[in-house]
DOFI-397461 format. One record per residue (C-alpha): residue in three letters; x, y, z. Coordinates in steps of 0.05 Angstrom, whole numbers, always signed. Last residue first. Layout:
N
- residuo,c1,c2,c3
- ala,X,Y,Z
...
This chain:
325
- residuo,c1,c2,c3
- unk,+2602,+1675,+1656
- unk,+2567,+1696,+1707
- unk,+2484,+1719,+1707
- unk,+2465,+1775,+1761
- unk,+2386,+1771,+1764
- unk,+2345,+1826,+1767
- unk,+2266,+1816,+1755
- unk,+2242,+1841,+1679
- unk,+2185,+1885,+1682
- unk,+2157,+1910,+1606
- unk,+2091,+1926,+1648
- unk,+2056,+1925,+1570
- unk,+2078,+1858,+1561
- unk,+2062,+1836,+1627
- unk,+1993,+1865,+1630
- unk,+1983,+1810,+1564
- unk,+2002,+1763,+1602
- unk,+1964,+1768,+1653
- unk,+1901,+1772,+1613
- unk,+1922,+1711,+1582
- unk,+1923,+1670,+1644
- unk,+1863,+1697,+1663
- unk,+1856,+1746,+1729
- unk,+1819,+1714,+1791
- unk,+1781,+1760,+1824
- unk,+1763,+1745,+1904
- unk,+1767,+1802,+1936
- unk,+1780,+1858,+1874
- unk,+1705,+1877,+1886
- unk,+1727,+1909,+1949
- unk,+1761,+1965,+1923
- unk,+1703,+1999,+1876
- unk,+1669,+1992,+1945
- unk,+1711,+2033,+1981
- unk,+1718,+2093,+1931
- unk,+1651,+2092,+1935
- unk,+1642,+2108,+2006
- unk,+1691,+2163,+2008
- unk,+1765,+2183,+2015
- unk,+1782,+2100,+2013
- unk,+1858,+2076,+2025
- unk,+1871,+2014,+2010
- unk,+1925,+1967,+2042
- unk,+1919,+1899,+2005
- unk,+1921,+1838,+2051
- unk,+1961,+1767,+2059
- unk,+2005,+1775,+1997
- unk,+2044,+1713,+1994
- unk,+1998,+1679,+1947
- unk,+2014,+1730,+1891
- unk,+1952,+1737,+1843
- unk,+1926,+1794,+1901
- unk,+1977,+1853,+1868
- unk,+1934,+1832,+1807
- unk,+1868,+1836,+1839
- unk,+1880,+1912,+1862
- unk,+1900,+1931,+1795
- unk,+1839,+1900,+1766
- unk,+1798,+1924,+1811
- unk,+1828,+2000,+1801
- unk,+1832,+1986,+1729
- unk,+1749,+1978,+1726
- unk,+1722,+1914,+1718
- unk,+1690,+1880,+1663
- unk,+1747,+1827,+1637
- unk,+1743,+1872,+1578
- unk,+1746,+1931,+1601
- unk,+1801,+1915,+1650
- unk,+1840,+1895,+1590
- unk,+1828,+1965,+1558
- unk,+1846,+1996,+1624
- unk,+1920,+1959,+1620
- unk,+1930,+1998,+1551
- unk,+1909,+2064,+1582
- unk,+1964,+2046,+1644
- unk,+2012,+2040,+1601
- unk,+2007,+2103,+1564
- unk,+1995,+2142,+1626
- unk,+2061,+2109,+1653
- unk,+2100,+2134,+1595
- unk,+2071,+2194,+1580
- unk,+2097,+2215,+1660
- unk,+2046,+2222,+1711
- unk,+2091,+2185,+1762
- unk,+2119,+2249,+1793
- unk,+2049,+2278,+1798
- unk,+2035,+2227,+1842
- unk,+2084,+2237,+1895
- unk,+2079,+2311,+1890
- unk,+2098,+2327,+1962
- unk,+2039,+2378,+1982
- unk,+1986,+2333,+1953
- unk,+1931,+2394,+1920
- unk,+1920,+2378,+1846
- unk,+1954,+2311,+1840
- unk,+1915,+2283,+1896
- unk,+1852,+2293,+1854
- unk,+1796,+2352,+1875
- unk,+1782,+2365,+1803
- unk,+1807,+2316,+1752
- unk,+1877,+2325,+1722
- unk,+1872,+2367,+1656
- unk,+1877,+2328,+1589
- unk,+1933,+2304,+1553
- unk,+1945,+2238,+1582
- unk,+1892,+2216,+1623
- unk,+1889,+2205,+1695
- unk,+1828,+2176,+1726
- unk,+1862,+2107,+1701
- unk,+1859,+2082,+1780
- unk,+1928,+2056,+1773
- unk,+1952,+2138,+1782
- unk,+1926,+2140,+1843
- unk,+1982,+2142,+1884
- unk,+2004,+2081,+1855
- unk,+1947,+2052,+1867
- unk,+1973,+1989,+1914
- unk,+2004,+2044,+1958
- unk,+2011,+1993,+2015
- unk,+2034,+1922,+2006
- unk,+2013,+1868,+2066
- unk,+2066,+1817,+2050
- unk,+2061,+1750,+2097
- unk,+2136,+1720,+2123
- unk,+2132,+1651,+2114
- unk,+2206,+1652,+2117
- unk,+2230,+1626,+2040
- unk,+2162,+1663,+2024
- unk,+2189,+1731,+2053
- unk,+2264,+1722,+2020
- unk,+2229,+1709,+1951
- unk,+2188,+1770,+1962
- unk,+2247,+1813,+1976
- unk,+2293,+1793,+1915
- unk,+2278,+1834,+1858
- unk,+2199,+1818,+1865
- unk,+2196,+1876,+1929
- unk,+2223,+1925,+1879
- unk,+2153,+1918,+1832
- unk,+2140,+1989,+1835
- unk,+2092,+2008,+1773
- unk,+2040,+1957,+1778
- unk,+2036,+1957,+1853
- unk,+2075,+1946,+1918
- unk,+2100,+2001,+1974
- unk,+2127,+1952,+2027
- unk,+2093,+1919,+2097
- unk,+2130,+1859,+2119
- unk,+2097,+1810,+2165
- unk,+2106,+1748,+2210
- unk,+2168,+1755,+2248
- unk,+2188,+1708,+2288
- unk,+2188,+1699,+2373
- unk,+2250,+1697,+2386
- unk,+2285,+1635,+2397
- unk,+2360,+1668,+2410
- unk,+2398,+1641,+2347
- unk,+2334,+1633,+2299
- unk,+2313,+1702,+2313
- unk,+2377,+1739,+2305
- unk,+2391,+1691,+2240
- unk,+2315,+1714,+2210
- unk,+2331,+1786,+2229
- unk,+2400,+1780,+2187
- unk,+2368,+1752,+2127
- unk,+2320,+1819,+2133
- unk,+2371,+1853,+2136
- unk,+2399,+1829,+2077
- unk,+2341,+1832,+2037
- unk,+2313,+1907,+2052
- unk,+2293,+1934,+2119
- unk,+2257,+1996,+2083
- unk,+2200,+1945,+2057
- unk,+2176,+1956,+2132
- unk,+2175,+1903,+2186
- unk,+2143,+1861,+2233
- unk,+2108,+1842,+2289
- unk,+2055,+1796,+2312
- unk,+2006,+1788,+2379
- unk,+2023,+1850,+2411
- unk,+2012,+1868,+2490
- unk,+2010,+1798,+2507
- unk,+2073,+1807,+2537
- unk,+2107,+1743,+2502
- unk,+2091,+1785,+2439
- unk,+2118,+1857,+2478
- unk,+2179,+1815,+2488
- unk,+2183,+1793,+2411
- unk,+2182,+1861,+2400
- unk,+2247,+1880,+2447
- unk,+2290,+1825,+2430
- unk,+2278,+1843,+2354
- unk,+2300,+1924,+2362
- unk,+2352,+1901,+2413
- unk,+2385,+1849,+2369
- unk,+2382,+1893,+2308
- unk,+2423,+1947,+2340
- unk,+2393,+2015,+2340
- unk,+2425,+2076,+2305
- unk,+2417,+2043,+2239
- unk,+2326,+2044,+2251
- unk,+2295,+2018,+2193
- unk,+2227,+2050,+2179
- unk,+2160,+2039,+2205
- unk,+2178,+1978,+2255
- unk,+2115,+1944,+2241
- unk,+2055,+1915,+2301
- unk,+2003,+1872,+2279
- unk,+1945,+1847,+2331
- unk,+1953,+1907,+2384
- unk,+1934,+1886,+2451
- unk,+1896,+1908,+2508
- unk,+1862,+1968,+2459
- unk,+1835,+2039,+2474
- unk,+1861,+2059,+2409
- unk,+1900,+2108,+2438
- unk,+1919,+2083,+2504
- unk,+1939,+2012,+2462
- unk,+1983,+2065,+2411
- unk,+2016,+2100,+2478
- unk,+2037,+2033,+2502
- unk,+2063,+2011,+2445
- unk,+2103,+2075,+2432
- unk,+2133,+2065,+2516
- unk,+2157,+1991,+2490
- unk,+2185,+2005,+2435
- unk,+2220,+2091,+2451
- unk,+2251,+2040,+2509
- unk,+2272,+1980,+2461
- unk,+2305,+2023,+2418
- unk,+2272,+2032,+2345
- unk,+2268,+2105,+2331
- unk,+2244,+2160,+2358
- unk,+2224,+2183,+2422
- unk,+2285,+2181,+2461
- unk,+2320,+2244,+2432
- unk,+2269,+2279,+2459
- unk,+2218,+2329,+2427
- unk,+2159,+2280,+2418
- unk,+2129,+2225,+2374
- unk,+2176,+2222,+2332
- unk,+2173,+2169,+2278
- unk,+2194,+2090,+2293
- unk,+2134,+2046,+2311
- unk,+2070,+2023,+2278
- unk,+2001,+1999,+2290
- unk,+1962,+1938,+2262
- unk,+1884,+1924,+2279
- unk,+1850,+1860,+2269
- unk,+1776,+1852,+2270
- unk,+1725,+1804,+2300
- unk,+1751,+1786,+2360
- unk,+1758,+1850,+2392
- unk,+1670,+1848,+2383
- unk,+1640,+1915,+2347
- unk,+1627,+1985,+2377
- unk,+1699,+2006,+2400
- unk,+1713,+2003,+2325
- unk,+1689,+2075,+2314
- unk,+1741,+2100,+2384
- unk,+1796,+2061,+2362
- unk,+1804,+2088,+2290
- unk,+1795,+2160,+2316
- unk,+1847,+2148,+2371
- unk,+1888,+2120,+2322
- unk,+1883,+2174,+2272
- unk,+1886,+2225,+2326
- unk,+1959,+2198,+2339
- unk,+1992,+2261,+2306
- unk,+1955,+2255,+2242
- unk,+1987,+2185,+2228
- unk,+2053,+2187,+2266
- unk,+2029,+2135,+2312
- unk,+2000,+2090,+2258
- unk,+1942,+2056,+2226
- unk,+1917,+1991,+2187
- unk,+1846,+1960,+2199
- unk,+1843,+1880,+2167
- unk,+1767,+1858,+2191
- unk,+1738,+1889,+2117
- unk,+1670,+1828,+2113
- unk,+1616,+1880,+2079
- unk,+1592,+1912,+2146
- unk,+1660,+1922,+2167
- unk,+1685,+1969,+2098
- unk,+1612,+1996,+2115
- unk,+1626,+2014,+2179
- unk,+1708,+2046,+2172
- unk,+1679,+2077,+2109
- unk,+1623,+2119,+2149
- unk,+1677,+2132,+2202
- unk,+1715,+2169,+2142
- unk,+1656,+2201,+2120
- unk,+1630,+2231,+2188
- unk,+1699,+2252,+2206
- unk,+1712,+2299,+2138
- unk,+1647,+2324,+2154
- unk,+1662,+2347,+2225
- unk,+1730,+2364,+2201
- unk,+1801,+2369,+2197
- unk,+1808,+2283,+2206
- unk,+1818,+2259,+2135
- unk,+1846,+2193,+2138
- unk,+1906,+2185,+2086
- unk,+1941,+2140,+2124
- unk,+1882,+2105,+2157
- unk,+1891,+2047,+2111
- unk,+1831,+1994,+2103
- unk,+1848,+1925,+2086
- unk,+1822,+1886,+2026
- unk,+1847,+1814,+2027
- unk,+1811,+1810,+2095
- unk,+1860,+1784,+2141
- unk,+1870,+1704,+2171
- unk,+1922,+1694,+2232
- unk,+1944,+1619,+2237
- unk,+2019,+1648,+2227
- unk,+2053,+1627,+2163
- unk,+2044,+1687,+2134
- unk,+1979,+1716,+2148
- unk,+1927,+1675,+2123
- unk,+1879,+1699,+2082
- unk,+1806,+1711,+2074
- unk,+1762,+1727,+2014
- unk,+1703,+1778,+2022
């Protein structure tokens, strides 16, 4: 397993990272396997362990917390988020600095924790004021109660140019991370948000690097989707929406170059997000033991030149740029 840094901070993740989003939790099996992956993802150098309040209702954090309870706090980094509901009032939502500070507490209850390593505002919050939302996490830093913070794609460019002014003009502590949706077939962060995080030293931990799982090239056009797949049973269609001829086409053409490089399109998928130097860690979510290690073999993978290029052509993504004149 390859180490990065995160940002500019002296922080180093796994370039692999293990999502509890998808964490099945509605069963004694279903627990068994997903504490399985948290091990062996550990076992084989994973120290990068991403979850949320609003995952499962906070179970996934108390599940998370209770499996990791058995290694050293040193040796792995956990990352927690803020912003969802987490009850019936009208104060626990959003960014203010009281739904902040009472969220972080409940995660570090959760997870059994004294500090949480990465902490993201989950979504923008417009009802907050910037000032409070920043004042208030670089607090919990000087706290000891976090030890980074950052943000979600949702912040967008100019806000994020706004944070960086709100932290310069009151010495904040800054902000180290951005979490977006990144893979082959969303490349919005390369518009103009990836540019803004290396102009800051701001690490990108992408999530969704699969495109749902479409980028795993278990998909095939013209033939029934395979038994058990998100497609046949996820309640908001976010994959099947993506199962268009056109992606399917692309992402056959990308599997032949993964053939040939000897990986499978996962990896390679997985490695190319990686080529970026400003991505710290890729968010992966595993279902089973398998799935796992299929991911971790993209650690380390260097892509050729003219295998790049060649998943360029057949991306067909062209970066927005506003030319005058």
């Amino acid at each position: 397993m390859n180490y990065r840094n995160v940002g500019n901070s002296g922080l180093k993740v796994s370039e692999i990272a293990v999502g509890s989003w998808m964490t099945d939790l509605s069963g004694t099996d279903q627990e068994k396997t997903a504490e399985e992956v948290i091990r062996t993802a550990y076992d084989r150098g994973v120290n990068f362990f991403d979850c949320a309040d609003a995952y499962s209702g906070g179970a996934a954090e108390r599940f998370l917390g209770k499996v990791l309870a058995d290694y050293p706090r040193s040796s792995y980094v956990v990352s927690s988020k803020v912003f969802f509901p987490t009850g019936n009032s009208v104060n626990e939502r959003g960014l203010s600095r009281k739904h902040i500070f009472e969220n972080a507490e409940r995660s570090l209850k959760n997870m059994n924790l004294d500090y949480i390593d990465l902490y993201y505002c989950h979504r923008f919050d417009p009802s907050t004021p910037m000032e409070e939302t920043l004042r208030a996490l670089s607090d919990l830093v000087a706290q000891g109660k976090i030890l980074y913070y950052g943000v979600s794609e949702e912040w967008g460019g100019a806000r994020l140019e706004q944070a960086q002014r709100i932290i310069e003009r009151y010495n904040l502590y800054p902000m180290t991370v951005l979490q977006p949706q990144y893979n082959m077939m969303d490349r919005y962060i390369e518009h103009e948000i990836m540019g803004i995080c290396e102009k800051y030293g701001i690490g990108i931990t992408p999530f969704s690097p699969l495109a749902q799982g479409l980028l795993t090239g278990k998909y095939k056009k013209g033939q029934p989707y395979p038994a058990g797949s998100r497609a046949t049973h996820q309640a908001d269609r976010q994959v099947n929406n993506l199962l268009t001829d056109e992606n399917l086409d692309k992402v056959e053409a990308m599997s032949k170059i993964a053939e040939g490089l000897g990986v499978s399109m996962s990896v390679l998928a997985l490695a190319w997000i990686l080529r970026k130097g400003i991505v710290s860690s890729v968010i992966t979510g595993a279902s089973r033991v398998s799935q796992l290690e299929s991911n971790l073999a993209a650690s380390g993978l260097v892509i050729p030149a003219d295998a790049l290029a060649e998943i360029e052509k057949i991306l067909g993504f062209t970066p927005f740029e506003r030319h005058v004149g």
